[in-house]
Each structure stands twice: as structure tokens, then as C-alpha cells.
mmCIF file of the N, C-alpha and C atoms, coordinates in Angstrom:
data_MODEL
# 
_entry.id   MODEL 
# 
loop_
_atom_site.group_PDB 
_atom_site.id 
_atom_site.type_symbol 
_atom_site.label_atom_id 
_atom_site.label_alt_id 
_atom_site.label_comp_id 
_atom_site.label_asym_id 
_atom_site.label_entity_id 
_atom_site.label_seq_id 
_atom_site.pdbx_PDB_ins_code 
_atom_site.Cartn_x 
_atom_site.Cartn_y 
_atom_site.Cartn_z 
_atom_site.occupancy 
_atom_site.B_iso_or_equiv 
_atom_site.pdbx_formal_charge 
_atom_site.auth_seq_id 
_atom_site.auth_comp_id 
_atom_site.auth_asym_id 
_atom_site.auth_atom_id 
_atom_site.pdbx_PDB_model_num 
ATOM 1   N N  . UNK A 1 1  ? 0.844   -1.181 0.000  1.00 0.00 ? 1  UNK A N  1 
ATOM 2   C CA . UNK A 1 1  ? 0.000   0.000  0.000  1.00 0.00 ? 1  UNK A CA 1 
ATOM 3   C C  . UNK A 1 1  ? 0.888   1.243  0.000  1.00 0.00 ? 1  UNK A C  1 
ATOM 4   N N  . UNK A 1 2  ? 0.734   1.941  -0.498 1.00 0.00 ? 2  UNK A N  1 
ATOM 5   C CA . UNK A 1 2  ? 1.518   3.271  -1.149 1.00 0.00 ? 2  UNK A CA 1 
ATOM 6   C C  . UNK A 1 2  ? 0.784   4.358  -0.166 1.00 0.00 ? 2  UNK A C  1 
ATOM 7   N N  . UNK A 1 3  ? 1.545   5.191  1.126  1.00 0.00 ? 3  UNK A N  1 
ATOM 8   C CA . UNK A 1 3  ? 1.410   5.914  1.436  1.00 0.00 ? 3  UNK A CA 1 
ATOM 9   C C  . UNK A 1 3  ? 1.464   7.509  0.983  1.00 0.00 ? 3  UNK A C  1 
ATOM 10  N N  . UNK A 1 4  ? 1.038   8.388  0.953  1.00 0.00 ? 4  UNK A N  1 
ATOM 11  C CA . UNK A 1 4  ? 1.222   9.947  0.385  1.00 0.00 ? 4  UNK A CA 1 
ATOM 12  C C  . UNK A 1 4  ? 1.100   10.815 1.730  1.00 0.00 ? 4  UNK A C  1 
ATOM 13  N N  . UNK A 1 5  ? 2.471   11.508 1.488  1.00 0.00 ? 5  UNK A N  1 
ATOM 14  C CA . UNK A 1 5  ? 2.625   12.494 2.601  1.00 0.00 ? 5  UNK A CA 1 
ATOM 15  C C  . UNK A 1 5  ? 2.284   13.703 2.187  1.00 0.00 ? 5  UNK A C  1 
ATOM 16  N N  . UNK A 1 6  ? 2.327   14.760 3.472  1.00 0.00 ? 6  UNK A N  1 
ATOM 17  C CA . UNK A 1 6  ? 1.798   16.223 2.758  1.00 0.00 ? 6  UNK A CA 1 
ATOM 18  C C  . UNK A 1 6  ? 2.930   16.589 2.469  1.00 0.00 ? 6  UNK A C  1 
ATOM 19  N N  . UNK A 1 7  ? 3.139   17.992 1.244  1.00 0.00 ? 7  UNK A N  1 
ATOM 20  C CA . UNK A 1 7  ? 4.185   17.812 0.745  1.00 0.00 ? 7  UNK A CA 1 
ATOM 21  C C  . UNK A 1 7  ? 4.219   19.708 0.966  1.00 0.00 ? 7  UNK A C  1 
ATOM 22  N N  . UNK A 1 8  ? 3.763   20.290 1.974  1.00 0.00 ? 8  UNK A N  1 
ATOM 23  C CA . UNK A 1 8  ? 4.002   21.247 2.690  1.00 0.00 ? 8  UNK A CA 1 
ATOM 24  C C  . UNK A 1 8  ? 3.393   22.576 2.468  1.00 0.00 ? 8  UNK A C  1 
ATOM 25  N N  . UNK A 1 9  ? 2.141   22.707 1.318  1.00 0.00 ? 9  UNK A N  1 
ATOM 26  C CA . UNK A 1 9  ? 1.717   23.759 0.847  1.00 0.00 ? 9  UNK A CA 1 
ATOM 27  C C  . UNK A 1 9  ? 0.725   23.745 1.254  1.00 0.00 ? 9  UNK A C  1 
ATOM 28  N N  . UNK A 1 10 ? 0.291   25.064 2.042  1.00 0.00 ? 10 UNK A N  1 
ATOM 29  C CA . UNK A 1 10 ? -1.117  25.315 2.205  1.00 0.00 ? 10 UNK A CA 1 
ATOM 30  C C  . UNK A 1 10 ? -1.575  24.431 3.437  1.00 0.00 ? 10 UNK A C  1 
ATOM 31  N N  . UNK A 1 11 ? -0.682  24.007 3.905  1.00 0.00 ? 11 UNK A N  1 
ATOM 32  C CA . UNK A 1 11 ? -0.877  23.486 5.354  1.00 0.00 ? 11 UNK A CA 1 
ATOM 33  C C  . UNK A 1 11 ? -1.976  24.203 6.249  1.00 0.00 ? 11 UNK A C  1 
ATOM 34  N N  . UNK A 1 12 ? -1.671  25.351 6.420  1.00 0.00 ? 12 UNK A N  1 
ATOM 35  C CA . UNK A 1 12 ? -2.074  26.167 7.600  1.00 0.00 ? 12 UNK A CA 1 
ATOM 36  C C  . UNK A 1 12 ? -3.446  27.087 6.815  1.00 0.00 ? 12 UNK A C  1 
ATOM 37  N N  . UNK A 1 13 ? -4.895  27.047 6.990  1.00 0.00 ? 13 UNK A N  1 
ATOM 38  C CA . UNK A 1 13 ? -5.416  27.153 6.247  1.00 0.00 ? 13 UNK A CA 1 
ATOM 39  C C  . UNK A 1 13 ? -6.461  28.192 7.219  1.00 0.00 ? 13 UNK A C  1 
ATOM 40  N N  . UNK A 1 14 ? -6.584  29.689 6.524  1.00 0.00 ? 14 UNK A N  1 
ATOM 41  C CA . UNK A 1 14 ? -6.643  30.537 7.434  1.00 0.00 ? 14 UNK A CA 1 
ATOM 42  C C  . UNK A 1 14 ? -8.401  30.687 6.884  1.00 0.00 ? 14 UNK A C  1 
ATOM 43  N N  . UNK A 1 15 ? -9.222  29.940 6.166  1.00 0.00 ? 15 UNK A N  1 
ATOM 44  C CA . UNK A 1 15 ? -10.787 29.568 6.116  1.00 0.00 ? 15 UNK A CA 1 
ATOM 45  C C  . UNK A 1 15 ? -11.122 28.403 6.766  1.00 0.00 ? 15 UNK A C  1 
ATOM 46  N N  . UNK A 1 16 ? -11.657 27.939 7.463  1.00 0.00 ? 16 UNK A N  1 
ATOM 47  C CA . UNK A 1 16 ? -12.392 27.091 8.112  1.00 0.00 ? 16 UNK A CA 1 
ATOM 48  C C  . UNK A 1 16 ? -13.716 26.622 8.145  1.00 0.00 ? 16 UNK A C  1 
ATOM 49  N N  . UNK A 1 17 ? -14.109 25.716 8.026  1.00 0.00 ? 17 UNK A N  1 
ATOM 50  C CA . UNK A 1 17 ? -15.329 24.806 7.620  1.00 0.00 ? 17 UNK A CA 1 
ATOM 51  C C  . UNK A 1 17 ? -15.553 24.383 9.391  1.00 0.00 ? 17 UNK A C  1 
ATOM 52  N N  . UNK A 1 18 ? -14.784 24.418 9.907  1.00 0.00 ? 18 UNK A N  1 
ATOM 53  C CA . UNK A 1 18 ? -14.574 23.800 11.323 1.00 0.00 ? 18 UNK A CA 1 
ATOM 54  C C  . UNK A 1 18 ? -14.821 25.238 12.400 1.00 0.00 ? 18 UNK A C  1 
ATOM 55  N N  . UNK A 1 19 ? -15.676 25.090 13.418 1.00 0.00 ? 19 UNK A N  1 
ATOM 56  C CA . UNK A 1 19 ? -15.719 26.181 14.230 1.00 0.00 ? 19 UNK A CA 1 
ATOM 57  C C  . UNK A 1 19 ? -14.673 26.360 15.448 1.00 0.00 ? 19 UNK A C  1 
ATOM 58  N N  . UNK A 1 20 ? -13.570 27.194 15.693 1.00 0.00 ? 20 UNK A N  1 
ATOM 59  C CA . UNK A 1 20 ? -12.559 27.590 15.897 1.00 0.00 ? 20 UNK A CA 1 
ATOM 60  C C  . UNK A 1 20 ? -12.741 28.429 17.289 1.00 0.00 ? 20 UNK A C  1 
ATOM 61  N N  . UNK A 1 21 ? -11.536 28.207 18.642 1.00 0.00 ? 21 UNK A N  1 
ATOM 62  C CA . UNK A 1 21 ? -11.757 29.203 19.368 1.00 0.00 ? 21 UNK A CA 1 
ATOM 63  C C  . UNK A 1 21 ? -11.077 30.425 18.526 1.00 0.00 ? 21 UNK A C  1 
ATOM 64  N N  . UNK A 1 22 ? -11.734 31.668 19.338 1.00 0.00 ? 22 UNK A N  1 
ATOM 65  C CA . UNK A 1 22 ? -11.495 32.806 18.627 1.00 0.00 ? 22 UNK A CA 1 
ATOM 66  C C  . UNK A 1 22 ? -10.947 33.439 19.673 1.00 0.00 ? 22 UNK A C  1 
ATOM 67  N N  . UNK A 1 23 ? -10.050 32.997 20.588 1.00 0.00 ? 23 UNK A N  1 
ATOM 68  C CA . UNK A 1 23 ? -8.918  33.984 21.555 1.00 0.00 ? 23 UNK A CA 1 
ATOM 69  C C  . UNK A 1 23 ? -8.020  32.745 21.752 1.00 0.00 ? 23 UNK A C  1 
ATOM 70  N N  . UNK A 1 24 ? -6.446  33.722 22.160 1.00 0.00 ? 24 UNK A N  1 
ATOM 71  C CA . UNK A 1 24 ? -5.082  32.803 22.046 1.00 0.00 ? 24 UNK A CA 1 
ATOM 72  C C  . UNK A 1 24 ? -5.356  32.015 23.074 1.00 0.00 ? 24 UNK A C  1 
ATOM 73  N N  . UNK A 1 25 ? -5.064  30.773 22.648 1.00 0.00 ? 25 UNK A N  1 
ATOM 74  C CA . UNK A 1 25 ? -4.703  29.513 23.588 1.00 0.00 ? 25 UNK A CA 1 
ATOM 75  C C  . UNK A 1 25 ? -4.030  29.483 24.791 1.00 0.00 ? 25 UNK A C  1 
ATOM 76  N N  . UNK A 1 26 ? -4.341  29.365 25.882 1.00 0.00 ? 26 UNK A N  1 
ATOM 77  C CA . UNK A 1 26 ? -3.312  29.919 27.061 1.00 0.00 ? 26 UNK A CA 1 
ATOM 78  C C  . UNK A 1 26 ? -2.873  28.626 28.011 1.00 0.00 ? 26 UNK A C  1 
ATOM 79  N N  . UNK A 1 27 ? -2.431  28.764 29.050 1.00 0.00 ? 27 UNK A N  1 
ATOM 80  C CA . UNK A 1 27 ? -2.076  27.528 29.998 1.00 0.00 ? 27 UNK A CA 1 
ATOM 81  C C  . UNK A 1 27 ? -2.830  27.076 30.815 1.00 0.00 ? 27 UNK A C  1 
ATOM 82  N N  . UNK A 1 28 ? -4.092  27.631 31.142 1.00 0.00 ? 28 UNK A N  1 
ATOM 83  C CA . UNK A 1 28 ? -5.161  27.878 31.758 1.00 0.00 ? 28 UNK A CA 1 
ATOM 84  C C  . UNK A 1 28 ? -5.810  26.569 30.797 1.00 0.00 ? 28 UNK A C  1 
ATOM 85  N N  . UNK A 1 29 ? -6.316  26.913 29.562 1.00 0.00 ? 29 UNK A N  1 
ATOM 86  C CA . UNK A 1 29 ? -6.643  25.751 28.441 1.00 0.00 ? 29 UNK A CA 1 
ATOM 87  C C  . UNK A 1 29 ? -6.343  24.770 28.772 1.00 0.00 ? 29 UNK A C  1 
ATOM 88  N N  . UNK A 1 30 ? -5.076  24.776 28.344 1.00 0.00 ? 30 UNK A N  1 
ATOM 89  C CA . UNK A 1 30 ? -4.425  24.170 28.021 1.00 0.00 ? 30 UNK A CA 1 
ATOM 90  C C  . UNK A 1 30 ? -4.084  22.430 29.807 1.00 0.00 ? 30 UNK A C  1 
ATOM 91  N N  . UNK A 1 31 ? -3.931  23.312 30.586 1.00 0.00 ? 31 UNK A N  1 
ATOM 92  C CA . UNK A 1 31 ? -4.145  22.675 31.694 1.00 0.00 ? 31 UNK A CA 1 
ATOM 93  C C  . UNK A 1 31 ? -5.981  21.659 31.896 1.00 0.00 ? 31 UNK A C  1 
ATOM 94  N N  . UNK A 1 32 ? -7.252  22.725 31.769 1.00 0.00 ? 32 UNK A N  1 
ATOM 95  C CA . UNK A 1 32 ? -8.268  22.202 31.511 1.00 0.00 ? 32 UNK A CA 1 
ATOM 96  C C  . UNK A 1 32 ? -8.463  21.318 30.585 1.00 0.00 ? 32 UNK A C  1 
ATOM 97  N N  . UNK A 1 33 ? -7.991  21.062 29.304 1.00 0.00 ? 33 UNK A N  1 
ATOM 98  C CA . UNK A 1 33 ? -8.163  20.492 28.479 1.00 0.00 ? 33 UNK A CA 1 
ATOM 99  C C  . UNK A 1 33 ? -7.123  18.858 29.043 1.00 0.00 ? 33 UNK A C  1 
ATOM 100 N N  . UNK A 1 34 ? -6.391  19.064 29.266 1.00 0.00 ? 34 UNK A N  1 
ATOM 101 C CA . UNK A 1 34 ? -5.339  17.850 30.180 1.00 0.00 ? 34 UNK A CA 1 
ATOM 102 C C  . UNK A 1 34 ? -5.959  16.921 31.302 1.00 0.00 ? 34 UNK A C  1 
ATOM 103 N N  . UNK A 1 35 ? -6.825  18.182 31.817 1.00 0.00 ? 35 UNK A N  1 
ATOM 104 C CA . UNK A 1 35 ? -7.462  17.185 32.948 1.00 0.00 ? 35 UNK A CA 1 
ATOM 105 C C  . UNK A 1 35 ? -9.071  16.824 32.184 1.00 0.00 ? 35 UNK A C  1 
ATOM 106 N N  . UNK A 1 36 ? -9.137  17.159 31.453 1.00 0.00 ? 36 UNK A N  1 
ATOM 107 C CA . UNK A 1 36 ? -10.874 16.499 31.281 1.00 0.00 ? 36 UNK A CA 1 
ATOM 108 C C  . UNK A 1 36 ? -10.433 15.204 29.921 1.00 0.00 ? 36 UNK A C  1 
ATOM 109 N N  . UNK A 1 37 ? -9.635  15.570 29.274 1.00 0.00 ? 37 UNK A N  1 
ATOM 110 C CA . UNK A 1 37 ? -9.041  13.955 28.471 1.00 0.00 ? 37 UNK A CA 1 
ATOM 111 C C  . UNK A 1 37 ? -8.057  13.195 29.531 1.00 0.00 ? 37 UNK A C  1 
ATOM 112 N N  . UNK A 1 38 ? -7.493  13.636 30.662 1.00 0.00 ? 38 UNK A N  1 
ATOM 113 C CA . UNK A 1 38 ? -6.920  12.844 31.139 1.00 0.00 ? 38 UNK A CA 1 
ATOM 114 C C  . UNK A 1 38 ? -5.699  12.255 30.686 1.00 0.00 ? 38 UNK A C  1 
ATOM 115 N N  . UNK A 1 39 ? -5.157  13.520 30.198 1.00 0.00 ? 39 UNK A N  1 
ATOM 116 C CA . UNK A 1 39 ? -3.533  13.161 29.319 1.00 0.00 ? 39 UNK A CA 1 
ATOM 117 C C  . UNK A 1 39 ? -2.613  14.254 29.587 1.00 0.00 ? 39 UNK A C  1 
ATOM 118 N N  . UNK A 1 40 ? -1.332  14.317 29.516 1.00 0.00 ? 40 UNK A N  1 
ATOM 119 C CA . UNK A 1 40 ? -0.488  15.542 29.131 1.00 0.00 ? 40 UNK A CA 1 
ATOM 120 C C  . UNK A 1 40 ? -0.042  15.376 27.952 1.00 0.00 ? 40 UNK A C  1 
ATOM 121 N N  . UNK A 1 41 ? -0.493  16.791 27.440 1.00 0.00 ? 41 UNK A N  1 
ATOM 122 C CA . UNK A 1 41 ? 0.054   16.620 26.080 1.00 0.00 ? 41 UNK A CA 1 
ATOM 123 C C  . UNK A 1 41 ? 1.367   17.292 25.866 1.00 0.00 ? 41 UNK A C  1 
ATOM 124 N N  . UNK A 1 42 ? 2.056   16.494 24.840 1.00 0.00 ? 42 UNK A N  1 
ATOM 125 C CA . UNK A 1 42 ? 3.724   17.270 24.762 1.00 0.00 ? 42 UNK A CA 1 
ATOM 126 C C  . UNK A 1 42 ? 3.734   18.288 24.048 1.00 0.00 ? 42 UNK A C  1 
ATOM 127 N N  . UNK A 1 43 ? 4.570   19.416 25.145 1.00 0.00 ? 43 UNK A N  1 
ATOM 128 C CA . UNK A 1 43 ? 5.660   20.090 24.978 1.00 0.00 ? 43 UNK A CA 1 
ATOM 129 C C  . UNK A 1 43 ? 5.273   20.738 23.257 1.00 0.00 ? 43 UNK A C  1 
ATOM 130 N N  . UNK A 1 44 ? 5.437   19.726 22.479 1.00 0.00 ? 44 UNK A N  1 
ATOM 131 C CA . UNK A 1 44 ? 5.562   20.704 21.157 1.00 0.00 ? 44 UNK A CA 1 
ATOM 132 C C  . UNK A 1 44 ? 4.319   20.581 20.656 1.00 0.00 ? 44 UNK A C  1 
ATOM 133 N N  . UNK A 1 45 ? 3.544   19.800 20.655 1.00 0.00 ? 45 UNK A N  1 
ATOM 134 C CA . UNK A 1 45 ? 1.983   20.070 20.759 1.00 0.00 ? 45 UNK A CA 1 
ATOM 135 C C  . UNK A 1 45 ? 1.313   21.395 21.379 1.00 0.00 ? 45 UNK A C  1 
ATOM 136 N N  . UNK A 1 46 ? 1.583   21.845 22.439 1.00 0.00 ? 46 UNK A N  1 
ATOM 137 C CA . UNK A 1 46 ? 1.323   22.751 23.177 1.00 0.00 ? 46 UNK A CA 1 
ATOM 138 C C  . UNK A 1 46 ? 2.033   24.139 22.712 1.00 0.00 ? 46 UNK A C  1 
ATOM 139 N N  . UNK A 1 47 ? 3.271   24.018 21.833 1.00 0.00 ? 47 UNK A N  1 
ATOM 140 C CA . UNK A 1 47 ? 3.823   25.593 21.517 1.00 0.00 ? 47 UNK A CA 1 
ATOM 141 C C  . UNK A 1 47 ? 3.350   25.357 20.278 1.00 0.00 ? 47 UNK A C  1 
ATOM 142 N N  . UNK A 1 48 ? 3.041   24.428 19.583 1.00 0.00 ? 48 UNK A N  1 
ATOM 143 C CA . UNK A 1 48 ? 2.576   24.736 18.151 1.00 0.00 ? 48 UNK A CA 1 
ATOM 144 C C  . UNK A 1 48 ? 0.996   25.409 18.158 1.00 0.00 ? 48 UNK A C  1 
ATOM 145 N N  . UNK A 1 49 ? 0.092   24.745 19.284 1.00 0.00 ? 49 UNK A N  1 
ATOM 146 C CA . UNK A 1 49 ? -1.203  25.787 19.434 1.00 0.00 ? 49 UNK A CA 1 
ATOM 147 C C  . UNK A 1 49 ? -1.273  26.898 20.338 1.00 0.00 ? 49 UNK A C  1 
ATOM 148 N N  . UNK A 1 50 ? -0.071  27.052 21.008 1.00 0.00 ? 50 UNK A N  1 
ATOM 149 C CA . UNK A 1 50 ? -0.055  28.350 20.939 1.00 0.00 ? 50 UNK A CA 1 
ATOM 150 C C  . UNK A 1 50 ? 0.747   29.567 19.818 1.00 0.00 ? 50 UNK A C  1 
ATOM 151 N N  . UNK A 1 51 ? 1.448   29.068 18.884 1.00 0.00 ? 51 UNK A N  1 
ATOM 152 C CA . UNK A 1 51 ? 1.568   29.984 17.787 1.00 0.00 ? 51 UNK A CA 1 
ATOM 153 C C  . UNK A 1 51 ? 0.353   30.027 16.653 1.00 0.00 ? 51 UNK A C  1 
ATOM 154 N N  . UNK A 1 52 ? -0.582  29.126 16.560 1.00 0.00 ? 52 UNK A N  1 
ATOM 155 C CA . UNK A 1 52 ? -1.759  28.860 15.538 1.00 0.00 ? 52 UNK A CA 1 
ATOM 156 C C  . UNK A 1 52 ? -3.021  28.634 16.365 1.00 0.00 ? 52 UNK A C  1 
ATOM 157 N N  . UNK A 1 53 ? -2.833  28.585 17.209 1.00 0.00 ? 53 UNK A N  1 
ATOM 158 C CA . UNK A 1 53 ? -4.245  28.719 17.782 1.00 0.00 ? 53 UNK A CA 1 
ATOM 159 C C  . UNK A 1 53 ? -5.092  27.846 17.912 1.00 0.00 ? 53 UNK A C  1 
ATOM 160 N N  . UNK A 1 54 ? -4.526  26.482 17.705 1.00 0.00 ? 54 UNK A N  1 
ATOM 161 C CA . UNK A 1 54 ? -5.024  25.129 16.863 1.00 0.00 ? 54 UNK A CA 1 
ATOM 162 C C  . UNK A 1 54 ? -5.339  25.225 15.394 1.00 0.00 ? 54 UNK A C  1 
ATOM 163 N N  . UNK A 1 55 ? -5.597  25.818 15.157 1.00 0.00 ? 55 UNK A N  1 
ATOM 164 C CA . UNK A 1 55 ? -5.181  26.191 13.513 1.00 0.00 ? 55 UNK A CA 1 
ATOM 165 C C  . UNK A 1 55 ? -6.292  24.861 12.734 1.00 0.00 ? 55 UNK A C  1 
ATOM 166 N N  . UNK A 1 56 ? -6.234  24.558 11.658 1.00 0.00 ? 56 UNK A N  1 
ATOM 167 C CA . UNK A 1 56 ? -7.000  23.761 10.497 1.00 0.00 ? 56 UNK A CA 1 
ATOM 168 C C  . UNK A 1 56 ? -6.373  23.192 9.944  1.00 0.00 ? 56 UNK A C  1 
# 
């Protein structure tokens, strides 16, 4: 089976079909969101939505 990767264009897609928070992601979130899935999420997970916001 022949996998296809993304090949880096248009990644970050600033229209959305998907409903989006609309203020920056903070540690506060980010902490709430940890305890109600019951996970920590890593480190670069966590600085990538805070530069995109969770992004699309």
C-alpha cells in the first residue's frame, strides 16, 4: 500500500469549515483540556497551538 505524505503547501489554512476558538490559547486551556481527556500533552503540541491557535 503506497502511502502519500503532505508535501508542505497550504498546510495552515486561514478559512475554516470547522468552528474555531477565537482567543489565544493559554495555559489555563491548556491545563483544563489535560485534565478532562486525562492526558499531558507534549511540549511541542502545546507551543505549536499556541503559535496557531489550533489552527485547520
Amino acid at each position: 500500500m503506497k502511502k502519500e505524505f503532505y508535501q508542505s503547501e497550504n498546510f495552515w489554512s486561514d478559512d475554516s469549515k470547522y468552528k474555531r476558538i477565537d482567543y489565544p490559547i493559554n495555559d489555563e486551556i491548556i491545563k483544563k483540556t489535560e485534565i478532562i481527556l486525562d492526558v499531558k500533552l507534549p511540549s511541542s503540541l502545546v507551543d505549536l497551538m499556541k503559535i496557531k491557535n489550533g489552527g485547520d
